[in-house]
C-alpha positions as CSV (number, residue, x, y, z in Angstrom):
1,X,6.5,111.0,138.0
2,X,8.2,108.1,135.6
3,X,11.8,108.5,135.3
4,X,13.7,107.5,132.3
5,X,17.0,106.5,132.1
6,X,19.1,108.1,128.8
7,X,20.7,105.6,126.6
8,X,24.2,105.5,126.1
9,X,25.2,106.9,122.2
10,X,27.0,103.9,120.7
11,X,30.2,103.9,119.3
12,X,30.6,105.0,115.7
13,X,30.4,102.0,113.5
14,X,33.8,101.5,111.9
15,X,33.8,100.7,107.7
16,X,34.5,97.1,107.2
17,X,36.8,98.8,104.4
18,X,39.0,100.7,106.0
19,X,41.8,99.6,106.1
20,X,44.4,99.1,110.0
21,X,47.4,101.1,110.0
22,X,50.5,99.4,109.6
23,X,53.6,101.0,111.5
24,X,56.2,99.1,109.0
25,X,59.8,100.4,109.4
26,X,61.8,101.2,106.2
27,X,65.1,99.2,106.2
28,X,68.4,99.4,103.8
29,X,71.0,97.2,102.6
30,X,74.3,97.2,104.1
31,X,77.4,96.1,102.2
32,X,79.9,94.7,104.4
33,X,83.7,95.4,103.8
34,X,84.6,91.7,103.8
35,X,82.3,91.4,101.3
36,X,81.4,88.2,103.2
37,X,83.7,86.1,101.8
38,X,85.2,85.3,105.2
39,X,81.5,83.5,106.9
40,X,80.9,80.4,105.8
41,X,78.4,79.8,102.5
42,X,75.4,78.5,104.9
43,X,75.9,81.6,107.1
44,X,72.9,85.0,105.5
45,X,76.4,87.2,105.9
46,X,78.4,85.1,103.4
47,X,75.9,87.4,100.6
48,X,78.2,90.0,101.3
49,X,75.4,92.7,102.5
50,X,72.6,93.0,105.5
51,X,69.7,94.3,106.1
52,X,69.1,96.6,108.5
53,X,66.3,99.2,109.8
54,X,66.0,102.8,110.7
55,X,66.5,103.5,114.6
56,X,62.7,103.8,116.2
57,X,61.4,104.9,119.5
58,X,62.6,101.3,120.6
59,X,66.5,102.2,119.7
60,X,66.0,105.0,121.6
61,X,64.9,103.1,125.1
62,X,68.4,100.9,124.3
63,X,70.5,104.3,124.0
64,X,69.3,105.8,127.4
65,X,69.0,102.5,129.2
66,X,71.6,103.4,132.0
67,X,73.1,99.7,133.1
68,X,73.6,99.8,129.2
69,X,75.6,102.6,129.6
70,X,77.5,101.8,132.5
71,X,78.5,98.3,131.2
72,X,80.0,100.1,128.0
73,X,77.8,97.8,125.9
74,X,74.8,100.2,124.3
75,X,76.3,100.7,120.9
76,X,76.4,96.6,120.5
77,X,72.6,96.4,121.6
78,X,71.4,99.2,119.3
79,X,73.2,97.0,116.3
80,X,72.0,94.1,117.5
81,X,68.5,95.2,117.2
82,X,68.3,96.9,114.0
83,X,69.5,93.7,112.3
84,X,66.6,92.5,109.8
85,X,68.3,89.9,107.7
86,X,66.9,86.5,109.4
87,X,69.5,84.2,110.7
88,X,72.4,86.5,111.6
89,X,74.8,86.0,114.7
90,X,75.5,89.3,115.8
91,X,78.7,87.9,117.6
92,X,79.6,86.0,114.7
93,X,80.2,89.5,112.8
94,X,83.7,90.2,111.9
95,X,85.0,93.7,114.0
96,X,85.5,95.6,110.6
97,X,81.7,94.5,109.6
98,X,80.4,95.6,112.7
99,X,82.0,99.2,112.6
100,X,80.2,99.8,108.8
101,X,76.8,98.5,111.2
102,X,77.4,101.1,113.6
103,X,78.1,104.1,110.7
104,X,75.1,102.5,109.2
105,X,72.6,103.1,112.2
106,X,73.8,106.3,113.0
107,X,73.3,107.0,109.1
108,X,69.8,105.7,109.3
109,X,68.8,107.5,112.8
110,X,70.3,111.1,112.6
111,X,71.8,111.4,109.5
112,X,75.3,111.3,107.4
113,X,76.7,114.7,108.6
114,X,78.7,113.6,111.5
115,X,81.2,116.5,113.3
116,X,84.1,115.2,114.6
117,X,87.7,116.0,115.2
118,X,91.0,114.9,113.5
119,X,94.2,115.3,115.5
120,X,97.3,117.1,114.5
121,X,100.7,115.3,114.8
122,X,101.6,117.8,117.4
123,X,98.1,116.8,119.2
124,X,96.3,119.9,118.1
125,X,92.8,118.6,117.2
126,X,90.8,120.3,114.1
127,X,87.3,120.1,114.1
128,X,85.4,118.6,111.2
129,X,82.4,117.6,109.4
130,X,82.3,114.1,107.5
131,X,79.7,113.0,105.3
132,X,79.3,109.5,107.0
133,X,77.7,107.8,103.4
134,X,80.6,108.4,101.5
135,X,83.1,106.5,103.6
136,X,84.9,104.0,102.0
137,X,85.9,100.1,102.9
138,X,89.5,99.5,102.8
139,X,90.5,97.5,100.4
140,X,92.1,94.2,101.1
141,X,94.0,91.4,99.7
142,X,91.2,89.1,99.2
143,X,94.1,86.4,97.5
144,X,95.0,86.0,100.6
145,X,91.4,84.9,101.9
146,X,90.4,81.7,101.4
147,X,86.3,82.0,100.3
148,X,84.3,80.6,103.3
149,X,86.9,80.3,105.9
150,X,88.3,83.1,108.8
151,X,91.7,80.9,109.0
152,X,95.1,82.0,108.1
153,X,98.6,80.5,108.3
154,X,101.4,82.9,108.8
155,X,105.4,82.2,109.6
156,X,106.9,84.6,111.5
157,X,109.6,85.8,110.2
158,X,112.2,86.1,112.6
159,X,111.8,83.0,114.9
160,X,110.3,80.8,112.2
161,X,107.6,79.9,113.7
162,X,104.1,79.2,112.0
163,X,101.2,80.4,113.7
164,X,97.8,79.8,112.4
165,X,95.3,82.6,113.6
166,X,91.6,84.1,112.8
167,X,90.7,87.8,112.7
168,X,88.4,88.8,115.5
169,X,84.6,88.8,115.6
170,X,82.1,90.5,117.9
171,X,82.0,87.6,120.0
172,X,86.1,87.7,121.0
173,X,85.8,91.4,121.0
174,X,83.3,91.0,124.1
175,X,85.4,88.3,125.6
176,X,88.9,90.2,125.4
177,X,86.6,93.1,127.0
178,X,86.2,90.8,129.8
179,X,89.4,89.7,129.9
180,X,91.2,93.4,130.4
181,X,88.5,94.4,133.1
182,X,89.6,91.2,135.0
183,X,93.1,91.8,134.7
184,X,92.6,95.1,135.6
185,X,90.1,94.3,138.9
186,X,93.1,91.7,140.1
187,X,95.6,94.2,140.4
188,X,98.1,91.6,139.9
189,X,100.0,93.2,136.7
190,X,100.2,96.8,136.3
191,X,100.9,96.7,132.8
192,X,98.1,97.2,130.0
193,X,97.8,93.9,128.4
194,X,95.8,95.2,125.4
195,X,98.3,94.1,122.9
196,X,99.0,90.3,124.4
197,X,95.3,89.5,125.2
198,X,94.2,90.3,121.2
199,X,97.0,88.3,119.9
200,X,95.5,85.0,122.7
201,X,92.4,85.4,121.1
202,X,93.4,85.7,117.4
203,X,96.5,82.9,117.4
204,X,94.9,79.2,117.5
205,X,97.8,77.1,117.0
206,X,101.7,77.7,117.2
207,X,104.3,74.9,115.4
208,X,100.9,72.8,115.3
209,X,99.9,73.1,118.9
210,X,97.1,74.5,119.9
211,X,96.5,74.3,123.9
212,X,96.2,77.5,126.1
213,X,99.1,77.1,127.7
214,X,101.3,76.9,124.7
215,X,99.6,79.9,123.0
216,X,100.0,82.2,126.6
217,X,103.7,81.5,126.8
218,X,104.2,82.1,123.3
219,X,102.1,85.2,123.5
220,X,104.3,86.5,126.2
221,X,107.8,85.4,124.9
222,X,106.9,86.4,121.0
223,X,109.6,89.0,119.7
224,X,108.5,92.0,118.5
225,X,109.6,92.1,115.5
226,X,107.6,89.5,114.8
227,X,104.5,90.6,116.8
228,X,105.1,93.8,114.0
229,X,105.2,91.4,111.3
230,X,102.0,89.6,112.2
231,X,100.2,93.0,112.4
232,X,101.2,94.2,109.1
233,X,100.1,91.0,107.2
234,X,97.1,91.2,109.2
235,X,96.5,94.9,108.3
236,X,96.2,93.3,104.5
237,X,93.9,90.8,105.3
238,X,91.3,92.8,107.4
239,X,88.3,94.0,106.3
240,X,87.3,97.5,107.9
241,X,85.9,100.6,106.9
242,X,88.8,103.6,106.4
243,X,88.2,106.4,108.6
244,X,91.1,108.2,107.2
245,X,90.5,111.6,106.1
246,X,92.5,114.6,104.4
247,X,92.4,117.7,106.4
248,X,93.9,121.4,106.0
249,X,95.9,122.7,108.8
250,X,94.1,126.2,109.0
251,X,97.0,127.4,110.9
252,X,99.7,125.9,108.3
253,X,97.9,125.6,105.6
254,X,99.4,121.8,104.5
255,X,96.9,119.2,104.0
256,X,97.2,115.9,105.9
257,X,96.1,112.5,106.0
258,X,94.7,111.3,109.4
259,X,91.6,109.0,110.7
260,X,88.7,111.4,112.0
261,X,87.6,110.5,115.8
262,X,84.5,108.3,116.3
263,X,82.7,108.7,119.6
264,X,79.8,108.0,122.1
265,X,78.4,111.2,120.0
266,X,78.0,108.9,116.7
267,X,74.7,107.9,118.6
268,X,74.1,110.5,120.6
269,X,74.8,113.6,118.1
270,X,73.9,115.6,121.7
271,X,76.5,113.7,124.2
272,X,79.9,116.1,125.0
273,X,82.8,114.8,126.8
């Protein structure tokens, strides 16, 4: 007896019409707090704003990628990757810009409603809820800016002294990081040079000079009273966003005024500790 062998069914012919999905992410504008008046005018962030996506399945790899994790650098790599606007420098991003990113993306992945704590001034903390879209930028003297350029001159105003300095980007941030966890690894100095390595990186020339060495042993020897000084004109000139919050002491019943804690948790609404 003839055997036959059955045909295969073909594949269902696809309409030349229909149209291929398209897995396009939505994306928002970010307003910076420095308004980008501190980038240069060729740099996308001198516009003032950047665009930005929504955290995917792709943000979610970076945020349980463990090295990530361990190296204390995952919140930087899920900012750097939800950047749209073409062109930007993630390093090149002024600190304060860089913290309205990271409200952004967690704004844009889980949502505005973000519980946190504030912490009495007798270090009782009060938990609370913060509506992370309506935090402000704080507001800055922008006469003191000159459009275009992160350079200021400043003289100190017990030793006399001019200094010219730069606020801190994402870049230094990374590199003073670097800095403390070598200090620290040497053993060699015991004392927490958080303070003194900030002010390295920030100061770039002292009565005109500006080698290393001069800058260290001014950073070392600089009074305090003028290391105050220098923070509180720089606390005029900084672009940031204002965490500050007022709070009702349920046990006293006074309100007071006091930044809310931002955590690990701002991307990982699950995380404790």
């Amino acid at each position: 007896m003839a055997t036959t062998t059955p045909t295969q069914p073909s594949a269902p012919e696809v309409p030349s019409n229909q149209p291929s999905l398209k897995f396009d992410y939505p994306t928002e504008l970010v307003k910076l707090p420095s308004k980008g008046i501190l980038y240069p005018a060729d740099s996308p962030l001198s516009t003032g704003e950047i665009e930005v996506k929504y955290l995917t399945a792709k943000e979610e790899d970076i945020l349980s990628t463990q090295s990530y994790l361990a190296s204390g650098i995952v919140l930087d790599k899920v900012c750097e990757s939800i950047i749209v606007t073409p062109g930007v420098k993630y390093n090149d991003l002024l600190v304060g810009d860089k913290n309205a990113l990271l409200l952004a993306a967690r704004m844009f992945g889980y949502g505005a409603e973000y519980e946190t704590v504030v912490t009495t001034s007798d270090g009782r903390e009060i938990p609370i809820t913060v509506d992370l879209s309506a935090v402000p930028h704080k507001d800055f003297d922008e006469t003191l800016v000159t459009k275009g350029e992160n350079n200021f001159k400043f003289t100190l105003p017990k030793s006399g002294y001019e200094i010219e300095f730069r606020l801190l980007t994402v870049g230094d941030q990374k590199k003073i990081t670097a800095d403390l966890k070598g200090i620290k690894k040497s053993g060699i100095n015991k004392v927490e040079q958080n303070l003194t390595t900030r002010l390295r990186f920030m100061i770039q020339s002292v009565q005109g000079k500006s080698d290393s060495t001069t800058i260290n042993r001014f950073v070392q020897n600089m009074l305090a009273i003028d290391s105050r000084a220098l923070r509180e004109y720089i606390s005029q000139i900084q672009p940031d966003i204002d965490l500050s919050i007022e709070v009702e002491d349920p046990e006293s019943g006074a309100t007071f005024r006091s930044d809310f804690r931002v955590g690990l948790d701002l991307l990982y609404p699950d995380f404790e500790g």
